[in-house]
C-alpha positions in Angstrom: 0.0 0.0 0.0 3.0 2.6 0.4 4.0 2.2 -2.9 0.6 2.3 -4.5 0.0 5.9 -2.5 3.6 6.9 -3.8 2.1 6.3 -7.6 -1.1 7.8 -6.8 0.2 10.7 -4.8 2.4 11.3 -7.7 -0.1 11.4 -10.2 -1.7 13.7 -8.6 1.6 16.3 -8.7 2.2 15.6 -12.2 -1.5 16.5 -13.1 -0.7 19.2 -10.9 2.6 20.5 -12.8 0.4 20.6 -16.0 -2.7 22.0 -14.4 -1.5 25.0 -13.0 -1.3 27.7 -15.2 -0.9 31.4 -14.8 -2.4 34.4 -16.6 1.0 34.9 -17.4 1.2 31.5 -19.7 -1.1 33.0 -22.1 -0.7 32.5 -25.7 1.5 34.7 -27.4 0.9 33.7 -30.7 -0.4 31.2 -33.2 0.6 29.8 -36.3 -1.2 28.1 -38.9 -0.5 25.1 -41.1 -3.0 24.2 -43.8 -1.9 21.9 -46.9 -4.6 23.9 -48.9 -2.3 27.0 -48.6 -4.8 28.6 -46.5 -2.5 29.3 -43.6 0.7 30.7 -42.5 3.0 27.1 -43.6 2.1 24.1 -45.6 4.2 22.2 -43.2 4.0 21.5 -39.9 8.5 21.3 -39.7 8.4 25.4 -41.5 5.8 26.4 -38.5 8.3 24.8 -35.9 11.5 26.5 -37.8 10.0 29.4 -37.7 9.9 29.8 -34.1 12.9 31.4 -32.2 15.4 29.4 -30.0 14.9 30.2 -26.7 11.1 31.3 -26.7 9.9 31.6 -22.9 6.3 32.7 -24.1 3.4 29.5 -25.1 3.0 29.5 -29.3 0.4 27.8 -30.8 0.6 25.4 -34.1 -2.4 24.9 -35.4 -2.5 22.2 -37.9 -5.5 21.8 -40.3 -7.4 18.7 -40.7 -5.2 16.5 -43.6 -2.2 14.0 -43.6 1.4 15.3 -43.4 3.7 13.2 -45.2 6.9 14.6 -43.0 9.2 13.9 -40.1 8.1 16.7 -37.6 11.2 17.7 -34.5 11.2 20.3 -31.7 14.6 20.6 -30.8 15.8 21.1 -27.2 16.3 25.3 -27.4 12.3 25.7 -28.6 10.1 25.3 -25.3 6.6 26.3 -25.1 5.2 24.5 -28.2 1.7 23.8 -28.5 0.8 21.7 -31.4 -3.1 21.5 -32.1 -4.8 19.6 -34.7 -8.6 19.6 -35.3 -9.4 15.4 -34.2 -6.9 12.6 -34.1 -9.1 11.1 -36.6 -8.4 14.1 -38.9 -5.3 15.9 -38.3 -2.3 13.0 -38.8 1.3 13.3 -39.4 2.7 10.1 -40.4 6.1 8.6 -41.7 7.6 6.1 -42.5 11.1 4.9 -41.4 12.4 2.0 -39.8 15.9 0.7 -38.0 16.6 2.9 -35.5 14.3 3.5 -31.8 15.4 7.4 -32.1 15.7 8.6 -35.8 13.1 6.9 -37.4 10.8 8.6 -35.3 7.9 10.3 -37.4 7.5 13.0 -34.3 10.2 14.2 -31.5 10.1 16.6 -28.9 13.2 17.5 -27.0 12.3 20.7 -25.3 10.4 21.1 -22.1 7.3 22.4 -21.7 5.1 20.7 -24.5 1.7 20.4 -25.5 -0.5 18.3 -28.1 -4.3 17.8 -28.4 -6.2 16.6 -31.1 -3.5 14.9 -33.5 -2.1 11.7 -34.7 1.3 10.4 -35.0 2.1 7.7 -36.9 4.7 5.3 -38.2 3.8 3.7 -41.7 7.0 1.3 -41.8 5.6 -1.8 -40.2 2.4 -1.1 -41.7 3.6 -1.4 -45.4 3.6 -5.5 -46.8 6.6 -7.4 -47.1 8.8 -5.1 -44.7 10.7 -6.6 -41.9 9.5 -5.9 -37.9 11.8 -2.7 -36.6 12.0 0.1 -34.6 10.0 1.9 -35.8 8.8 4.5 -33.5 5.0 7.3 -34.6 6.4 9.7 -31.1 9.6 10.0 -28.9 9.2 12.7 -26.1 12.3 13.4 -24.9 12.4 16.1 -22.4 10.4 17.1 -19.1 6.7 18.6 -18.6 5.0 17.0 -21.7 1.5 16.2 -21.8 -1.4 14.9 -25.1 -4.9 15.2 -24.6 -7.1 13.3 -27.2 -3.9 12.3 -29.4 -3.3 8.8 -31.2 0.0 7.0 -31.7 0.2 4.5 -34.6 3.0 2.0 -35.1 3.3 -2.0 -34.4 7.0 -1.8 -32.7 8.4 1.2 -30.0 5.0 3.1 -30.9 5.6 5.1 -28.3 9.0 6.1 -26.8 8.1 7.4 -23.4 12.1 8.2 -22.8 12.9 11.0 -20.1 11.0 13.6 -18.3 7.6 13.5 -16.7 4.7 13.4 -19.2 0.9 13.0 -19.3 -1.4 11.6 -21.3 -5.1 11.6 -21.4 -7.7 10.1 -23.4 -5.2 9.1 -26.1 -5.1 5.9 -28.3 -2.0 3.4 -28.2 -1.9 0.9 -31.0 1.5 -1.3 -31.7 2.4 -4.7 -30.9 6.0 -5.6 -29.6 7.4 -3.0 -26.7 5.0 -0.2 -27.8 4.9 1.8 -24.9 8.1 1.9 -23.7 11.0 4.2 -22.5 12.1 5.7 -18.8 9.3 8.4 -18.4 8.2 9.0 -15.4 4.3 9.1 -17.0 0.7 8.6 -16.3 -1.8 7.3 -18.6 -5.3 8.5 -18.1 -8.3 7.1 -19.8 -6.0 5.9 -22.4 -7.2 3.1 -25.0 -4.3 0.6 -25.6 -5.0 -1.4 -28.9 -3.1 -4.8 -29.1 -2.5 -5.4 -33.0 -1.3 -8.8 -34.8 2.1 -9.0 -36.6 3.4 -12.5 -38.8 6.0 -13.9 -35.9 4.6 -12.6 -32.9 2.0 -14.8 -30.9 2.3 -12.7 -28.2 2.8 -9.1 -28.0 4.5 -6.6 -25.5 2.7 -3.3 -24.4 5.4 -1.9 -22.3 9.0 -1.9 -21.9 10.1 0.4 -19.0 13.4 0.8 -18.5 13.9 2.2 -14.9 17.8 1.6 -14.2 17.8 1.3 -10.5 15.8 1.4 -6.7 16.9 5.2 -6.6 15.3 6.1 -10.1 11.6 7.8 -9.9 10.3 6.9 -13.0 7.4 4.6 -14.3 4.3 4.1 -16.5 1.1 4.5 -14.5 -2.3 3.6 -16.4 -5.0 4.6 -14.7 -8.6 3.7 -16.0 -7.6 2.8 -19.1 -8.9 0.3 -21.4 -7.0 -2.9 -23.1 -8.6 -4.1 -26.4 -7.4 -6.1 -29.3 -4.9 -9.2 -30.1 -2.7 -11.0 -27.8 0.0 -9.7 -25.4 2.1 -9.3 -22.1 1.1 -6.3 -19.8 4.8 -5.8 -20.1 8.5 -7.0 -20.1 10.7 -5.6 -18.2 13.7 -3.1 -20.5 15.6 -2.5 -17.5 16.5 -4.4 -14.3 14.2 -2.1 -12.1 11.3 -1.8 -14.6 8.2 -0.3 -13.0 4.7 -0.6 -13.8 1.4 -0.3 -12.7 -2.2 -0.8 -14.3 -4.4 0.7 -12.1 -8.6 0.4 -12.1 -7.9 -0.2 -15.9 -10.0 -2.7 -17.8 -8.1 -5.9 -19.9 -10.2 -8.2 -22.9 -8.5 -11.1 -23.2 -6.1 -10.5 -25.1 -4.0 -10.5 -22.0 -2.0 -13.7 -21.9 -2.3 -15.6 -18.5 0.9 -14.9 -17.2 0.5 -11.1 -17.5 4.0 -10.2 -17.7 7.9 -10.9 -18.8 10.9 -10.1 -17.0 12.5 -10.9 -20.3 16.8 -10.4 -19.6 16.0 -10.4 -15.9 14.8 -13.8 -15.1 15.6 -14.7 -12.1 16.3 -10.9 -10.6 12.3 -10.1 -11.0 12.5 -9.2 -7.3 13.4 -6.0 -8.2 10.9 -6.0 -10.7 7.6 -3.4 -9.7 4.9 -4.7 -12.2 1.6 -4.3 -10.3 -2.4 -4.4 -10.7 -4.7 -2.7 -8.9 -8.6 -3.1 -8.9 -8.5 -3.8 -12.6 -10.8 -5.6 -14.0 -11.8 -7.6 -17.6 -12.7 -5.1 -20.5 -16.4 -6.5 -20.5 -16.9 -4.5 -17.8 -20.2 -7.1 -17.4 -21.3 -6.3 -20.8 -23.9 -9.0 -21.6 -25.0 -7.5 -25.0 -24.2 -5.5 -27.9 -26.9 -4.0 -30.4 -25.5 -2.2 -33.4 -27.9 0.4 -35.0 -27.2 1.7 -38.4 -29.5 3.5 -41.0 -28.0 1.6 -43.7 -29.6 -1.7 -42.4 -26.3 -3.6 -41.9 -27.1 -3.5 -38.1 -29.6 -4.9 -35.8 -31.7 -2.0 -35.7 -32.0 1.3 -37.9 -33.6 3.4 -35.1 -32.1 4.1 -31.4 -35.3 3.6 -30.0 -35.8 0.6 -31.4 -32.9 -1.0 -29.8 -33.5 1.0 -26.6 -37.2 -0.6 -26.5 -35.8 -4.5 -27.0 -34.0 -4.2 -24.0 -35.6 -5.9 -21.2 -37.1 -3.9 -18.0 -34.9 -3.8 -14.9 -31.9 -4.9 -17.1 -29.2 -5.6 -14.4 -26.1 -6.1 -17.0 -24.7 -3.5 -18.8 -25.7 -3.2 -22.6 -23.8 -1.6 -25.3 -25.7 0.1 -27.9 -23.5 0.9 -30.7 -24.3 3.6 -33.1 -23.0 4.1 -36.5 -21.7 7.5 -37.8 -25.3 9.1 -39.6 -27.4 11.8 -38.1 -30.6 10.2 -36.5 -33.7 12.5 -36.6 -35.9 11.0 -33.7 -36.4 11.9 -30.3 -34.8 9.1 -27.6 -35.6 8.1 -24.5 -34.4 6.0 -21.5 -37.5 4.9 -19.3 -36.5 4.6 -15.7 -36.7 0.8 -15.7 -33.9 -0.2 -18.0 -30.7 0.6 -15.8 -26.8 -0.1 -17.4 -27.2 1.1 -21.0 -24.5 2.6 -22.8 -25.1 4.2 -25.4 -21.8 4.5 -27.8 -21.2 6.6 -30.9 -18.2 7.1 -33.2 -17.5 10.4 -32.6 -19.4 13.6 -31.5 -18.8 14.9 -35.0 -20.0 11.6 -36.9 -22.8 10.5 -35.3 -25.9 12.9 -33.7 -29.2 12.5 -32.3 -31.1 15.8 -33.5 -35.2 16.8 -33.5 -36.6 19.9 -33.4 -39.0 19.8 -30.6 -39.3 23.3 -28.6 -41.7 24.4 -25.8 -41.2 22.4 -22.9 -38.1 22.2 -20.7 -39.1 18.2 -20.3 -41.0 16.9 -22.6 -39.6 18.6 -26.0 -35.9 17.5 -25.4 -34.0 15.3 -28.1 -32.8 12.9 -25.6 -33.8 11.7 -22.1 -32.5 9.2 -19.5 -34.4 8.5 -16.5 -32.6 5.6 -15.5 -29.3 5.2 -13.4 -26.0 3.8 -14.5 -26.3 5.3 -17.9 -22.9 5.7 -19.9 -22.9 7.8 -23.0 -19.7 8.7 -25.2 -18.9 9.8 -28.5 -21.9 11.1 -29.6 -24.5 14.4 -29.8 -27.7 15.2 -29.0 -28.8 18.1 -30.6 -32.6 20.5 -30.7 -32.8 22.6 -34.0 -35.4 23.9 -32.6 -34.0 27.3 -32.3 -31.7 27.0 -34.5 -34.5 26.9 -37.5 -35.1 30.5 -38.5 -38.3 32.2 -37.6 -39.1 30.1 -34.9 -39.7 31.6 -31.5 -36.8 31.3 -28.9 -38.7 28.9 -26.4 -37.5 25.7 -24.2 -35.8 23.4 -26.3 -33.6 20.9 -24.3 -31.0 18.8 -26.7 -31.0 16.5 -23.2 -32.5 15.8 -20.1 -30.7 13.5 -17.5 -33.1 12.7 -14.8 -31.5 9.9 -12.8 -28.0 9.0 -10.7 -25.1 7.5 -11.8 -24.8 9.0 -15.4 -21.2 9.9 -17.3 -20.3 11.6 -20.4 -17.2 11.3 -22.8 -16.4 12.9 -25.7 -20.1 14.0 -26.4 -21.9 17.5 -27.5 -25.3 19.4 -26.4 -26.3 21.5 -28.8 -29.2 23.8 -28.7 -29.9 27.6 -28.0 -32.0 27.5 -24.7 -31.9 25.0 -21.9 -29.5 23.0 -24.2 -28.5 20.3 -21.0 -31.1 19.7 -18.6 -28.8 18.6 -15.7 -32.1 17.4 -13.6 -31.4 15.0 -11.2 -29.0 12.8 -9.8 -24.9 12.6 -9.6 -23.2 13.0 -13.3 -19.9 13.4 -14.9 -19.0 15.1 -18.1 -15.9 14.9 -19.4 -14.3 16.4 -22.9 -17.6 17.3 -23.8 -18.9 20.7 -25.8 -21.6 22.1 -24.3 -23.4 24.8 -27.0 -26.4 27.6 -26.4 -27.1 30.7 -25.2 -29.6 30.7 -22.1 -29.7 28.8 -19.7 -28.0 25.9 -21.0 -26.6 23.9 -18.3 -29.4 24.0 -16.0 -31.1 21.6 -13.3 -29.9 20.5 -9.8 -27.4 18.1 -10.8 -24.7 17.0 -8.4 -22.3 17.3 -10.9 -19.0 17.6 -12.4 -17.4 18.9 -16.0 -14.0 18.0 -16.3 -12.0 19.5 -19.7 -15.0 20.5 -21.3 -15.6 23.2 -24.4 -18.6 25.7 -23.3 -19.7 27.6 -26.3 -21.8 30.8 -26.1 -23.5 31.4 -29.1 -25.7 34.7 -30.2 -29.6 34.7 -30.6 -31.6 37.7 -31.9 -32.8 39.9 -29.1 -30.4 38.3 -26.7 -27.9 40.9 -25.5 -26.5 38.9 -23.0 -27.0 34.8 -22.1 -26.6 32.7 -19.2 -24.2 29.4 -19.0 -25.8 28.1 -15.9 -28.9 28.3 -14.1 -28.1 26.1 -11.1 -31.4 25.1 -8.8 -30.3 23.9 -5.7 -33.2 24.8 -2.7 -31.4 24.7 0.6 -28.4 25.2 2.3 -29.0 21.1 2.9 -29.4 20.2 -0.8 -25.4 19.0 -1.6 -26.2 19.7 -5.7 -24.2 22.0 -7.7 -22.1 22.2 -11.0 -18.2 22.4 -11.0 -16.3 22.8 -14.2 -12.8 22.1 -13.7 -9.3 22.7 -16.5 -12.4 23.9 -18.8 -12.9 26.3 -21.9 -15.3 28.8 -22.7 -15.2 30.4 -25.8 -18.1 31.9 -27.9 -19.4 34.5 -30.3 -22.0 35.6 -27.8 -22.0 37.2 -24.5 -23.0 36.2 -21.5 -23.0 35.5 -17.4 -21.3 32.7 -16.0 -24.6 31.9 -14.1 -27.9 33.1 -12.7 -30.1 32.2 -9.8 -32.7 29.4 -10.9 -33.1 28.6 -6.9 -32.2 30.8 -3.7 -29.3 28.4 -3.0 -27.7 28.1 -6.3 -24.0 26.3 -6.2 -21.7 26.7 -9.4 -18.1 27.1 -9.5 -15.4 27.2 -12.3 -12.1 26.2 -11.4 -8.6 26.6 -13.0 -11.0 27.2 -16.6 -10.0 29.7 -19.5 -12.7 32.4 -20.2 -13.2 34.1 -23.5 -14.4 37.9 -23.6 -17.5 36.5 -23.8 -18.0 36.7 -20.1 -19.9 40.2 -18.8 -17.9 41.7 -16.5 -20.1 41.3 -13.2 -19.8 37.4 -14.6 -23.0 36.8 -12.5 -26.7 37.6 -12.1 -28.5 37.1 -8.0 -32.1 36.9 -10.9 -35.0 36.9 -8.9 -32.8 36.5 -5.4 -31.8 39.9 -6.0 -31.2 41.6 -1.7 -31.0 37.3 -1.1 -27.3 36.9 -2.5 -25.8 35.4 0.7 -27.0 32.0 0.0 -26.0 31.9 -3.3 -22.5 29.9 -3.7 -20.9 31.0 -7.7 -17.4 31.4 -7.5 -13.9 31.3 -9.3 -10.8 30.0 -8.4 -7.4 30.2 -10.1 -9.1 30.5 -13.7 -7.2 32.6 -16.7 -8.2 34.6 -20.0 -9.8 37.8 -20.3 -13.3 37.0 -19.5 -12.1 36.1 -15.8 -10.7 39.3 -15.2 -12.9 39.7 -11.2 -12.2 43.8 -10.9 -15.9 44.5 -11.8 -17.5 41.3 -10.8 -20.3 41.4 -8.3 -19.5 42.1 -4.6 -21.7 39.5 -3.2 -19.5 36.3 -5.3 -18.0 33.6 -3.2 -14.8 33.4 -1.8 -14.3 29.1 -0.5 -12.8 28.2 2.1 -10.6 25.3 1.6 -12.9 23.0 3.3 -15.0 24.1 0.9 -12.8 23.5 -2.1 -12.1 20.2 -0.8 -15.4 19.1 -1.0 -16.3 20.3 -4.0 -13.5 19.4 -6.3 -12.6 16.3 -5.2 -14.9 13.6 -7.0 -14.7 11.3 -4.8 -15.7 13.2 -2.3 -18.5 15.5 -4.1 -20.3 13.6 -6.5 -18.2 9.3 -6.7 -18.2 8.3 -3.1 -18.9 4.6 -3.7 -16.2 4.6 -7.0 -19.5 4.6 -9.3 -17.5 6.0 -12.3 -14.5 3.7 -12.4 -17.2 1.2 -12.3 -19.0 1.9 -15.3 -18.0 0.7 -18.8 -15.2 3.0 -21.2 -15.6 3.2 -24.6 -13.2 2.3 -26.9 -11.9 5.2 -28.7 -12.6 4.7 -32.5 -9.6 5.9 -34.4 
């Protein structure tokens, strides 16, 4: 147990090292790259030339959807590089060299301080018929205080060379076969989807190969709810007499070969081996069923009602309902009978749930779940209501969640007003986009966004919206919303909240803010003279639109009791570990 605190503890310092920014981190400039000639380079390499040696202020390289045929480097002298494509599933820079673990890498960063979101990297050696297995590594990172959020890596050997510094991944996919996470990183791994290929020769793949050198060295790979899919393979063999490795609440198919892991060189010295699991469990996650829908007919149903109505009441096994990319014009709901559905898209972009109901905050919304354990990712739900011209702006929820136990990855709300009924019940949102203009995260949720894109957008006659409209009744009530590391951003303006009850709970922490936030950032409604029970505050957030100098008086200062309750999950809203419980998705690349 000391050395699984020491892992966890430490995760929680390097999520700290990358989580802490400063108004003074702000951007200080951004370069495009567009194949089309559309931007400022062609090239991603020319965007990263371009850049002076020795830069202490954050640039941004935004790459354009498309696939760059190039070997990408960030030398050692050019810190502060954030590298931003559009969707891994769009944006992809691939290569393909093999023979050598360092310079066949398609992407390398040696300088500290590095960023990526939203990109692929991938090697095309292996992947081409009739060439010999090699090193052929699609990333090294090769320098301290690197972190990817929503990035692939593509190879089938040393996908991924994890080599020096402390680095942190989230919600990436990792697809090789032999040693293709592997390196002396000190790293965590969170929410990651590791994809076990097949290659002619190999019965038996290797994820990892960590090659910590010795008792006194404080690196390691730490996985923490991650997922394991695809062929046949060793958790890990150990690179380095002192290899260290730990899967922790993760899920595993079977691909996982019995005996879990190789100490390879070191048989017969594993002692000083630290290969660990903790409280991880088979992929299945207790799946018992998977329905496909698909308007093309190739599935098992072409409507998403239809497969939510063939479940069985009081299901008590989790379901997968797998949705095809194709924009589905029906309204959907969950009756409260039919618990442990998940409900699985391809991606937020690809597939989306859309009617244009409008009129009533329940019973015109796209989308409704009224049962617990619900799992939704990859997918929108959408109201045109408003968004068809000359119809009258009115209620017109894109979806209502009505029941406990409900989680969100990777999906969008779209709408104008009341776009996410937040009703009832303890929910997580995380990497989501949230779009409308009034009101539209509303309810008395218990609930917590985590990385997510809030978008204010513009109606006619609407001077100014409202993100939240929190309705929590009593100083007893323990609902609220907290947005944590989010993003607001917008054409629009508008409040961060208003009043929907007299003791209304939101709070944004450590989020960027667009100038699309009023100044006072927050209306008291119809509790105007009644603002002492109202609980909306900021802490430690950045961009203009958090600027506080003319914010009003009566806004919330925590104490850090306060804070403690609030932003720790497990504490506010995942007591009994509900979340880690629940079945991921598998990240379609």
């Amino acid at each position: 147990m000391q050395l699984l605190s020491f892992f966890l503890h430490s995760s929680v310092l390097v999520l700290a090292l990358f989580m802490s920014t400063k108004a003074d981190d702000e951007i200080s400039k951004t370069l495009i790259v567009d194949q089309s000639g559309h931007g400022d380079f062609t090239d991603i390499q020319s965007a990263i030339d371009s850049i002076p040696s020795d830069n202490n202020a954050w640039i941004v390289v935004r790459v354009k959807a498309g696939i760059y045929n190039e070997m990408v480097n960030i030398p050692r002298d050019k810190p502060k590089i954030y590298l931003q494509g559009e969707s891994k599933q769009s944006t992809i820079i691939q290569f393909g060299d093999g023979g050598d673990s360092i310079k066949s890498s398609t992407f390398s960063s040696n300088a500290d301080d590095f960023v990526a979101t939203d990109i692929t990297f991938k090697n095309t050696h292996n992947l081409e018929p009739g060439k010999p297995l090699t090193w052929a590594p699609a990333a090294l990172i090769n320098a301290d205080k690197a972190s990817f959020y929503r990035c692939g890596f593509v190879s089938v050997q040393d996908t991924l060379t994890d080599s020096h510094g402390r680095h942190y991944f989230e919600n990436c996919y990792i697809e090789g076969v032999v040693d293709f996470i592997w390196g002396n990183g000190r790293s965590i791994f969170q929410g990651c989807v590791i994809n076990v290929t097949t290659s002619s020769g190999h019965p038996a793949g290797y994820i990892t190969a960590q090659a910590r050198d010795s008792a006194a060295d404080d690196t390691g790979f730490v996985f923490k709810d991650c997922s394991i899919i695809g062929s046949s393979a060793y958790l890990g063999r150990a690179y380095r007499s002192y290899a260290r490795v730990l899967f922790f609440r993760t899920k595993m198919s079977a691909s996982i070969v019995p005996e879990g892991w190789s100490a390879w060189h070191y048989v017969g010295k594993d002692s000083v081996l630290v290969l660990a699991l903790f409280m991880s469990t088979k992929a299945d996650g207790g799946i018992s069923k998977t329905l496909i829908v698909d308007q093309s007919g190739r599935g098992d149903f072409t409507s998403i009602q239809s497969a939510i109505d063939s479940i069985p009441s009081k299901n008590n096994v989790w379901t997968l309902v797998h949705v095809k990319a194709g924009v589905y014009n029906e309204m959907v709901n969950i009756p409260r009978d039919k618990p442990k559905i998940h409900l699985q898209g391809e991606s937020r972009r690809s597939t989306i749930i859309q009617f244009g109901a409008g009129g009533d905050s329940s019973k015109s919304t796209t989308f409704s779940s009224h049962a617990e354990d619900f799992v939704a990712t990859d997918i929108t739900f959408k109201n045109t209501h408003n968004l068809e011209p000359g119809k009258p702006l009115t209620w017109a929820p894109a979806a209502l969640i009505n029941a406990d136990k409900a989680s969100f990855y990777r999906c969008g709300f779209v709408s104008v007003q009341d776009t996410l009924t937040d009703n009832k019940g303890r929910h997580y949102f995380e990497n989501c986009y949230i779009e409308g203009v009034m009101d539209f995260i509303w309810g008395n949720g218990r609930s917590i966004y985590q990385g997510c894109v809030i978008n204010v957008t513009t109606s006619p006659g609407h001077r100014a919206g409202y993100i939240t409209a929190q309705a929590r009744n009593s100083a007893a009530d323990n609902t609220g919303f907290v947005f944590k590391h989010s993003l607001i951003i917008g054409t629009g303006s508008a409040y961060l909240g208003r009043a929907y009850r007299p003791y209304s709970r939101v709070v944004f922490f450590r989020s960027k803010m667009s100038d699309s936030i009023v100044p006072q950032g927050w209306s008291a409604w119809h509790y105007v003279g009644k603002e002492s029970t109202i609980v909306f505050a900021e802490v430690d957030c950045i961009g203009v639109g958090a600027n506080k100098s003319k914010r009003v008086t009566w806004e919330k200062n925590l104490s850090p009791k306060e804070l403690k309750y609030l932003l720790k999950s497990n504490i506010f809203i995942n007591e009994e570990g509900w979340i880690q419980s629940q079945p991921k998705a598998t990240m379609v690349l």
